[in-house]
KEKE-3310 file (N, C-alpha, C; in steps of 0.2 Angstrom, whole numbers, plus 5000, padded with zeros to 4 digits):
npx = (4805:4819:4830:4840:4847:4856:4863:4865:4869:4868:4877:4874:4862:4854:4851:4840:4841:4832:4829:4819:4814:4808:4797:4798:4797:4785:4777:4767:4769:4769:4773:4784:4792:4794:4802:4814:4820:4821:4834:4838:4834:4834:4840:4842:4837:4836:4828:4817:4819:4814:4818:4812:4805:4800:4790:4793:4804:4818:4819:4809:4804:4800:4797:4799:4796:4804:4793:4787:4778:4772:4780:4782:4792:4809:4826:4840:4836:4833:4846:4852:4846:4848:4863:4863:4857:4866:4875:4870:4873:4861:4858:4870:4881:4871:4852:4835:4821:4805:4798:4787:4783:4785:4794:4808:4826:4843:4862:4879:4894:4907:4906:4898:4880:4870:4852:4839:4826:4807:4800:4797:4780:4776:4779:4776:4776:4777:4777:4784:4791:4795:4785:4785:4783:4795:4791:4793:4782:4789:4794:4801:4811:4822:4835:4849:4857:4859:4865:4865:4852:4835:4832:4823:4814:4809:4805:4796:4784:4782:4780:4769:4759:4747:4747:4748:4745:4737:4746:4754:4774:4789:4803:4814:4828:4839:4853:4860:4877:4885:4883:4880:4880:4875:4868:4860:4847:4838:4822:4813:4797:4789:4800:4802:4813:4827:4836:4852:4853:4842:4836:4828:4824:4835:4834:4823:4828:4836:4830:4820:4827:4831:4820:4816:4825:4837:4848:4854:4860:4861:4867:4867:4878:4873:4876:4875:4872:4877:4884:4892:4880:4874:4863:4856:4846:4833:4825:4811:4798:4792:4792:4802:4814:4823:4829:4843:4847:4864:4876:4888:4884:4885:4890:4889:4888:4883:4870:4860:4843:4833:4815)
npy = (4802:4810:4821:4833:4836:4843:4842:4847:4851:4856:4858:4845:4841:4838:4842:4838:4848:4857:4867:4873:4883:4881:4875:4861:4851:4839:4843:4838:4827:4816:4802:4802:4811:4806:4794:4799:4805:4794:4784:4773:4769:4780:4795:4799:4812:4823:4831:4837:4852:4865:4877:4892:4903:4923:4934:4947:4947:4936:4923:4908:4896:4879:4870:4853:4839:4825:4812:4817:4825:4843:4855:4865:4880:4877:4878:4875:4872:4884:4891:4882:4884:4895:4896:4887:4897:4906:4900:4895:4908:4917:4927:4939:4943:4946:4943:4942:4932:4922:4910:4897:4904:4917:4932:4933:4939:4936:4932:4931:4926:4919:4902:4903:4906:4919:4917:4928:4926:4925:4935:4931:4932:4925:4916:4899:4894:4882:4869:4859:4861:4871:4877:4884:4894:4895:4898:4885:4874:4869:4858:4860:4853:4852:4841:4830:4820:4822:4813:4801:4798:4789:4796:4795:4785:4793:4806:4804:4801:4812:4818:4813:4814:4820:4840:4839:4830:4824:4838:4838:4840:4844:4841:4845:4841:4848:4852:4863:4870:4881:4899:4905:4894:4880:4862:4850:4841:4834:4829:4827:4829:4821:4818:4810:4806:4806:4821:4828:4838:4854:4868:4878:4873:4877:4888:4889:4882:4893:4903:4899:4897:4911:4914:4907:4910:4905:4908:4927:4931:4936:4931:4913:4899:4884:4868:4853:4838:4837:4848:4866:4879:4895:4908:4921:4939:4949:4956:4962:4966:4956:4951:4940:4947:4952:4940:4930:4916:4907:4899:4885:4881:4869:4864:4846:4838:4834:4827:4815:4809:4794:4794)
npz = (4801:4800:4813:4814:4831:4846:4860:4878:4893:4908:4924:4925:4922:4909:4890:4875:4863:4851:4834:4833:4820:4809:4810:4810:4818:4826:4837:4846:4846:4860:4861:4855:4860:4871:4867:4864:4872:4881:4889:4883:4873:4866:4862:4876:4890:4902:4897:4883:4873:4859:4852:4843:4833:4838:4840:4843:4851:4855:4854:4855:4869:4871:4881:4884:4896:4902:4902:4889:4891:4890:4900:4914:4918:4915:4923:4922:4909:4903:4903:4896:4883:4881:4879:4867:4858:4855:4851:4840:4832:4834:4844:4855:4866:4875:4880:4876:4880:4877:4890:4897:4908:4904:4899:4899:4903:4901:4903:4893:4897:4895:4897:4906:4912:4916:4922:4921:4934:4937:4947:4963:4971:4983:4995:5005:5022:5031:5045:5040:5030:5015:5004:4987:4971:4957:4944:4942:4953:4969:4981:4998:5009:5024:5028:5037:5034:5021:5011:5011:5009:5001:4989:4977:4982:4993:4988:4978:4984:4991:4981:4974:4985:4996:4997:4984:4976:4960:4952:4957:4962:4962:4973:4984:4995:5007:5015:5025:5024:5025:5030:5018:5007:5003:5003:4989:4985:4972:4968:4952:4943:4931:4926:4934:4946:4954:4949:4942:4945:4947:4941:4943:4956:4964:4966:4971:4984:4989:4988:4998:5010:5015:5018:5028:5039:5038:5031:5029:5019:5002:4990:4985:4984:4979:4982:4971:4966:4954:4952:4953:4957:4956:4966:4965:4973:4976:4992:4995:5005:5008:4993:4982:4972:4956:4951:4951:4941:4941:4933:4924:4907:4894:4880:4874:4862:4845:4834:4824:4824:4818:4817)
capx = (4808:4825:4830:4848:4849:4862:4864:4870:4870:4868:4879:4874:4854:4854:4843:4841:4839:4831:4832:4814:4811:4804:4791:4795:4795:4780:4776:4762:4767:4772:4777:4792:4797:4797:4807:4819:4822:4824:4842:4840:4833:4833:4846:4845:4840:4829:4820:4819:4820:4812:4822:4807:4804:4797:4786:4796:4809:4825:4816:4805:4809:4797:4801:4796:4800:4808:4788:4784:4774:4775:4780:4781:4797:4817:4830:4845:4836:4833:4852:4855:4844:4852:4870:4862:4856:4872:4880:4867:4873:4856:4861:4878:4880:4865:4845:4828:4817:4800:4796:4779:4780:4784:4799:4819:4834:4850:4867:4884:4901:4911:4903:4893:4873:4866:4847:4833:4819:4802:4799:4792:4779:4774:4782:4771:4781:4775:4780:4789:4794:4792:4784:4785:4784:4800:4790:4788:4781:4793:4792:4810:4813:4830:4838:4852:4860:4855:4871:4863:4844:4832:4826:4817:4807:4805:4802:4792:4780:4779:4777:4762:4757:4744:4740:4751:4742:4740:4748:4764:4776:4797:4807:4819:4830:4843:4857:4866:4884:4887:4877:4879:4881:4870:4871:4855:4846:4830:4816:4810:4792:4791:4805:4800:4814:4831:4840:4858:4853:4838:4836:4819:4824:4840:4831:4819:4831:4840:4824:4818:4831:4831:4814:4814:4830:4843:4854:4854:4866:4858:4870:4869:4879:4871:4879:4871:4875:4879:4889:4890:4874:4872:4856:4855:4840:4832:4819:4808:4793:4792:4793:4808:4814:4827:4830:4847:4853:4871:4881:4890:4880:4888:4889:4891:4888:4877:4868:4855:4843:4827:4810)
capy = (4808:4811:4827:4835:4837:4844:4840:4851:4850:4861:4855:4838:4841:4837:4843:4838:4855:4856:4873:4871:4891:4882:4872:4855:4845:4839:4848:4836:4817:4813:4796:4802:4816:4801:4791:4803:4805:4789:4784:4764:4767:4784:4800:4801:4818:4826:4836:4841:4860:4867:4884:4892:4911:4925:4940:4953:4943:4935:4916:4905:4892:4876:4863:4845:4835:4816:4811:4819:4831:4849:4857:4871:4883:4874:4884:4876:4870:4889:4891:4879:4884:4905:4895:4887:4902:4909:4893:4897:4916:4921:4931:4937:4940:4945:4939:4944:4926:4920:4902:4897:4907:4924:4932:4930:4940:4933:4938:4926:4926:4913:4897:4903:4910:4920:4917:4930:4922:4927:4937:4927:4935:4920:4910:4897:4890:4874:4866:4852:4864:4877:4878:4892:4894:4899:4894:4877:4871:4868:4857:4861:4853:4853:4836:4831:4815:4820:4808:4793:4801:4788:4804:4794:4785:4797:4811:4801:4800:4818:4823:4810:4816:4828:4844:4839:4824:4824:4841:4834:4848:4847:4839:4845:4842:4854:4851:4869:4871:4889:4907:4905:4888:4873:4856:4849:4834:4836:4824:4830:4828:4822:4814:4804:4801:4811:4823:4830:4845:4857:4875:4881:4869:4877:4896:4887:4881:4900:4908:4897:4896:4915:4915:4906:4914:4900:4915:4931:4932:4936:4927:4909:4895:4878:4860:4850:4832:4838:4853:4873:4884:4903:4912:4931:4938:4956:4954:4968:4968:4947:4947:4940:4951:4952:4932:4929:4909:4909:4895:4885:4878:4865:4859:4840:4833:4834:4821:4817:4802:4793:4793)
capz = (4800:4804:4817:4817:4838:4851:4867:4883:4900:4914:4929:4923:4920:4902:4889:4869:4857:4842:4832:4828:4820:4802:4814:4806:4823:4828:4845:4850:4847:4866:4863:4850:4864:4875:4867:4859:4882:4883:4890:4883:4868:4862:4865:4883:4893:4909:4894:4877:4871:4854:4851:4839:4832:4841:4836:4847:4858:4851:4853:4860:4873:4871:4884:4885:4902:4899:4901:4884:4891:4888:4906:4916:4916:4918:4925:4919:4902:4900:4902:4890:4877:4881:4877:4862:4853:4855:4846:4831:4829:4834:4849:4856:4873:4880:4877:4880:4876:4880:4888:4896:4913:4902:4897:4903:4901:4901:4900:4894:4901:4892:4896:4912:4907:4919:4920:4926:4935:4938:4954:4971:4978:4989:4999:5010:5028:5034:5052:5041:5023:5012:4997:4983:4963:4956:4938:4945:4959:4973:4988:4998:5016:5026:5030:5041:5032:5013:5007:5012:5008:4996:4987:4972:4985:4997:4984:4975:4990:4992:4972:4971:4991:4998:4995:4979:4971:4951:4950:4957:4964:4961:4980:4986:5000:5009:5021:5025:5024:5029:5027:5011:5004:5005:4996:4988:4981:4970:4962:4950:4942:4924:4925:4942:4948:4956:4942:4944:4945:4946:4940:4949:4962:4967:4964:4975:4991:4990:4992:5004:5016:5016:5020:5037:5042:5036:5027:5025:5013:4995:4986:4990:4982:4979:4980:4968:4962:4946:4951:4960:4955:4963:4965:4968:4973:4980:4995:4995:5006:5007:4987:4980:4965:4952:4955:4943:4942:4939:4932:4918:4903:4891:4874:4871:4856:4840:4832:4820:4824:4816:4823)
cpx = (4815:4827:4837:4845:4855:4860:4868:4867:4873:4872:4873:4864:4857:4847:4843:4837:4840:4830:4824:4811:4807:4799:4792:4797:4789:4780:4771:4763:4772:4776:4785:4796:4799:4801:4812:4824:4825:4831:4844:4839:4830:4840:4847:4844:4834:4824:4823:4817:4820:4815:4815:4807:4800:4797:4793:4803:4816:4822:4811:4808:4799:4799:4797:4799:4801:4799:4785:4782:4775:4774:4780:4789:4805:4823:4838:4843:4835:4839:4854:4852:4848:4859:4869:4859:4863:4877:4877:4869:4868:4855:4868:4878:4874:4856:4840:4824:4809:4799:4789:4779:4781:4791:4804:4822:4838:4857:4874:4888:4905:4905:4896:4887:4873:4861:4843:4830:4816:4801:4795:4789:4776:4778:4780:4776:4776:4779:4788:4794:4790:4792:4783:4785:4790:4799:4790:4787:4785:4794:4799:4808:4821:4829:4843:4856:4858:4859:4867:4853:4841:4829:4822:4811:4804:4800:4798:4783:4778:4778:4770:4757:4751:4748:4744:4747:4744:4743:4754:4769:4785:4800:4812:4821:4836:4846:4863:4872:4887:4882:4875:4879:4879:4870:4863:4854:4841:4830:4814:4804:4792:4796:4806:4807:4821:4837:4848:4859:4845:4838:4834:4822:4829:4837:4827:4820:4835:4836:4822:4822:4833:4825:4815:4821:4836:4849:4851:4857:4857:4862:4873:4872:4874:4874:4874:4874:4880:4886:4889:4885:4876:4865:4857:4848:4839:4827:4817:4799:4789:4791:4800:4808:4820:4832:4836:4849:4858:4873:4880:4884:4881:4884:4890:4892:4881:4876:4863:4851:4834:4820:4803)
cpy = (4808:4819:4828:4838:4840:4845:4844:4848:4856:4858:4849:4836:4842:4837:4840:4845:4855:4861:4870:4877:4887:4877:4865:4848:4845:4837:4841:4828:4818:4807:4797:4806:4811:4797:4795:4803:4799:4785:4777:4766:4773:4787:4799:4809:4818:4829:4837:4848:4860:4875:4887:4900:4914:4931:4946:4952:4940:4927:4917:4898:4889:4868:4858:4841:4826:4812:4811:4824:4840:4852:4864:4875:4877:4881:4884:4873:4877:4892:4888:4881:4895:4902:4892:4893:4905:4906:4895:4902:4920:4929:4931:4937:4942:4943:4941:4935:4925:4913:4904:4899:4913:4927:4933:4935:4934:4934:4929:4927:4920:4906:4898:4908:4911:4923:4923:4926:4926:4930:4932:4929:4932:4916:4907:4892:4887:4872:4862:4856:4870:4875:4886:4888:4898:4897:4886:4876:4866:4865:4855:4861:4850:4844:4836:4826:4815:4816:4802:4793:4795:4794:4802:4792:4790:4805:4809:4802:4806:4822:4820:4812:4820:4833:4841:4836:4825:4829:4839:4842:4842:4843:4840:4844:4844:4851:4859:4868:4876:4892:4904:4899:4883:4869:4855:4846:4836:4829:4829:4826:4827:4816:4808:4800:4809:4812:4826:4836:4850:4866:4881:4877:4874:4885:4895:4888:4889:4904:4903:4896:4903:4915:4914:4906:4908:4905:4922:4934:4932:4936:4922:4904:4887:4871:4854:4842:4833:4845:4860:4877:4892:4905:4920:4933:4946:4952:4961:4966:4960:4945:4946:4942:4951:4946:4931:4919:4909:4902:4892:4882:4877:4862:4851:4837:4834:4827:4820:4809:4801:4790:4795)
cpz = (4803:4807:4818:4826:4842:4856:4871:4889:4904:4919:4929:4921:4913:4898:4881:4867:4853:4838:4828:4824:4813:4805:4809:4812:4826:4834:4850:4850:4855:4865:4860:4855:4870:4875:4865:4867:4883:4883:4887:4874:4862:4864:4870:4886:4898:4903:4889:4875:4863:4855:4843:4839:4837:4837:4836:4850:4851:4850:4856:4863:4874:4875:4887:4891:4898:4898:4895:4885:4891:4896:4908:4917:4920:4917:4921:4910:4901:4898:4897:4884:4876:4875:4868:4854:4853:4851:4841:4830:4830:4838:4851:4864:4879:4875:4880:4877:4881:4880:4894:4903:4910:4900:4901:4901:4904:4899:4901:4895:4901:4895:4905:4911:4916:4917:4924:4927:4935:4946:4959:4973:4983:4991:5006:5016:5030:5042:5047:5034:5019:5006:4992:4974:4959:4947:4937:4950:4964:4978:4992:5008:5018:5029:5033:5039:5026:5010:5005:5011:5003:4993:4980:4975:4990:4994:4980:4980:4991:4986:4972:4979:4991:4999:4988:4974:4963:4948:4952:4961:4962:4969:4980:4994:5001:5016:5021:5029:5028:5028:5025:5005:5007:5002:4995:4984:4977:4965:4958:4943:4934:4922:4929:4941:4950:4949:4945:4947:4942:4945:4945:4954:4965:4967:4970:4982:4992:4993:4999:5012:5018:5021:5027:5040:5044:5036:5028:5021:5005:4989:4986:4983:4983:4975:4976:4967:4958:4946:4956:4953:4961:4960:4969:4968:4978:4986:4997:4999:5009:4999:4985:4974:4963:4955:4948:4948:4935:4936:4924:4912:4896:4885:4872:4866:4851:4835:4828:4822:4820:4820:4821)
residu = (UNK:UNK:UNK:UNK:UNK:UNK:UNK:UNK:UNK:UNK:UNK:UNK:UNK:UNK:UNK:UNK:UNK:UNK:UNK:UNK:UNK:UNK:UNK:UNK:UNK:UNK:UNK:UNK:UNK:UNK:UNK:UNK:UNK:UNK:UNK:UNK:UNK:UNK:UNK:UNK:UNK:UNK:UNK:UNK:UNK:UNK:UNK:UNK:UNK:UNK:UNK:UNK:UNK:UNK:UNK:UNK:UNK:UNK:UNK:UNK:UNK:UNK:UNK:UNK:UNK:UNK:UNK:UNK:UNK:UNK:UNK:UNK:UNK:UNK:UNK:UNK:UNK:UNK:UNK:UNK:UNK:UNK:UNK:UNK:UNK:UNK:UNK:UNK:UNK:UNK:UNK:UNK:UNK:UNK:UNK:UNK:UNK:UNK:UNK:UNK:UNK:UNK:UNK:UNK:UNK:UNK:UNK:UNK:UNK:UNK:UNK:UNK:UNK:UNK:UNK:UNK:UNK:UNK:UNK:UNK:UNK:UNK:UNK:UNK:UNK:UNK:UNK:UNK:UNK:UNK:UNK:UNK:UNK:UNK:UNK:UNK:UNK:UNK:UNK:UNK:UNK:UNK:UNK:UNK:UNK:UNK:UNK:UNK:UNK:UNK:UNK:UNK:UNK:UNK:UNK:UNK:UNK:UNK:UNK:UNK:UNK:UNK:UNK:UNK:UNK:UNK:UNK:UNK:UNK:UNK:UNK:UNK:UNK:UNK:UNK:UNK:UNK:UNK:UNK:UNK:UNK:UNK:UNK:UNK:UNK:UNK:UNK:UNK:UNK:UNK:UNK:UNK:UNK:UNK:UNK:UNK:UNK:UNK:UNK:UNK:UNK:UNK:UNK:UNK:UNK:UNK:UNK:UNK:UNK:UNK:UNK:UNK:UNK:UNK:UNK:UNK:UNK:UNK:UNK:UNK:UNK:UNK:UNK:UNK:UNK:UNK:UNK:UNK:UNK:UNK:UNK:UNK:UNK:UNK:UNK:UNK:UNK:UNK:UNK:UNK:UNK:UNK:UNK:UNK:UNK:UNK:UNK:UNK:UNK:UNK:UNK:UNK:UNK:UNK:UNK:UNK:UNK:UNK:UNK)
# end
């Protein structure tokens, strides 16, 4: 069958987007959303995204990791799929959507989406790292040479690790700049292996570096491979509330491929 496609990128996290509202992609073959990912011998992305109708909401947001598998919520693939609908005339500049942690606003400003996330109400400190769910599972320790960091094999090691095992969790690592600005690396799960850039991941290192009294700035930048992200964030009581990630979210190229 052949699939009209288009292609974005978040600060270089790349997604494929398929405008599936008449349901004629099929949802469940993994191998085709594996290869579609695949950078040799398919498109090329960290994820593919299905844009799909909703009862009440303006969409839905269906999101595939490079593995095939249908995962758990993306931060900057839900930016891209915001900029995407906005490219079909669906929406203009603001959005209400549902994807599989529950529903989003978000609001656009020439090519920069800001995303709501889901509130925090936990966040577990460890000796060596904190973990939290910013709609995926996050596992975010501070380093002190991240430049020079292996973060496929060492992250690799703590996604397939204890307490993680088959459930896997997200890796990041963090080196703080100032207050307000920290650079950051992430593995991420699905993809197995280090991406340019993480959504949740970066929602993740904000909050967490709040948490154990890294910042108290509640609007931190984050240096990414791929680019600058912000996260804004309330803390009310130890829940983190009205979590917005900020930044740009890019068209590239549309395509059509057979498969």
């Amino acid at each position: 069958m052949t699939y009209t496609f288009y292609k974005y990128q978040g600060t270089g996290n790349d997604f494929i987007l398929i405008d599936n509202r008449q349901l004629e992609f099929c949802k469940n073959n993994t191998k085709t959303i594996k290869l579609l990912c695949n950078r040799r011998f398919g498109i090329g992305a960290d994820g593919l995204i299905l844009l799909e109708q909703h009862d009440t909401l303006d969409f839905k947001m269906v999101y595939y990791n490079a593995d095939g598998n249908e995962s758990s919520m993306c931060g900057n693939g839900g930016r891209c799929i915001v900029a995407f609908a906005h490219f079909l005339g669906i929406i203009n500049n603001s959005t209400q959507f549902m994807a599989v942690d529950g529903e989003h606003k978000a609001l656009i400003e020439d090519d920069i989406i800001k995303l709501k996330m889901q509130n925090v109400p936990e966040v577990s400190l460890f000796d060596t790292h904190v973990f939290l769910n910013t709609g995926s599972p996050h596992h975010v320790q501070m380093e002190t040479n991240l430049a020079h960091l292996n973060v496929k094999k060492i992250g690799s090691q703590i996604r397939h690790g204890e307490p993680y095992n088959a459930l896997g969790a997200n890796v990041n690592f963090v080196t703080k700049n100032n207050e307000s600005n920290f650079s950051v690396r992430t593995y991420e799960r699905g993809v197995e292996d280090e991406t340019l850039s993480c959504g949740t991941g970066v929602t993740a290192v904000a909050i967490a570096m709040h948490a154990i009294g890294e910042t108290e700035k509640n609007l931190i930048t984050l240096e990414t491979e791929g680019g600058k992200l912000q996260v804004s964030f309330e803390n009310n009581n130890s829940e983190y509330q009205n979590i917005w990630l900020i930044g740009s979210a890019n068209y590239v190229f549309k395509g059509e491929i057979v498969c």
